[in-house]
N, C-alpha and C positions, 0 to 999 in steps of 0.2 A: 504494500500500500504506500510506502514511501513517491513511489512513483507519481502518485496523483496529487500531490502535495499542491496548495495553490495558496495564494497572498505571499506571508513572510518566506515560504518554504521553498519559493522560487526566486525568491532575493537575488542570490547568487547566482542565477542564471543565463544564459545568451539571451537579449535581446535580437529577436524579427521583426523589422519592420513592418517589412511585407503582411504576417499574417497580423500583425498591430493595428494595418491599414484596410485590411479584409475584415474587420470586427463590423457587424452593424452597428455599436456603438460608437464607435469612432467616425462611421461615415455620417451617420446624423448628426454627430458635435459638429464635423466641419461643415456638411451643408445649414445647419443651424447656424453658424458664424456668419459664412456667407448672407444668407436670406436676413442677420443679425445689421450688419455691413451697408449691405443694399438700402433697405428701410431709414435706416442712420443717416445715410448720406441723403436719401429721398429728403427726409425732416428738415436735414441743417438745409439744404438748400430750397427750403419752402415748397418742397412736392412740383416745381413749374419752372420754365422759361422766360427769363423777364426778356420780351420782346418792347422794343422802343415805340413801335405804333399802335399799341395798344395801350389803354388807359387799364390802370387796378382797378379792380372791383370784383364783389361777390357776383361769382358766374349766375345763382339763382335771379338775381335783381335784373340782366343785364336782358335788352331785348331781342327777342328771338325772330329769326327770319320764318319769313310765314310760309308754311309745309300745302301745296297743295296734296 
């Protein structure tokens, strides 16, 4: 049973990358970071494109071209 040994009892052991990076949890931390990242960057720069010939304002207020 020594074999099956996990946490402290593989201290001393070789790290793998590889199978490190094959773990489902590791692939959700990183795509979690990413999607983390994304969003972050969305916020600081206020979700939008400040375009020069366009005036601010709440998109709901603003008038709508008429849809036949």
């Amino acid at each position: 049973m020594e074999g099956m040994a996990y946490g402290a009892g593989k201290a001393g052991g070789a790290f793998d990358p590889l199978t490190f990076f094959r773990q489902p949890q590791t692939i959700l931390r990183i795509v979690s970071w990413l999607f983390a990242i994304v969003i972050f960057g969305s916020i600081a720069n206020e979700g939008y494109v400040n375009r020069p010939d366009e005036v601010e304002g709440v998109l709901h207020l603003q008038p709508q071209p008429e849809r036949l």
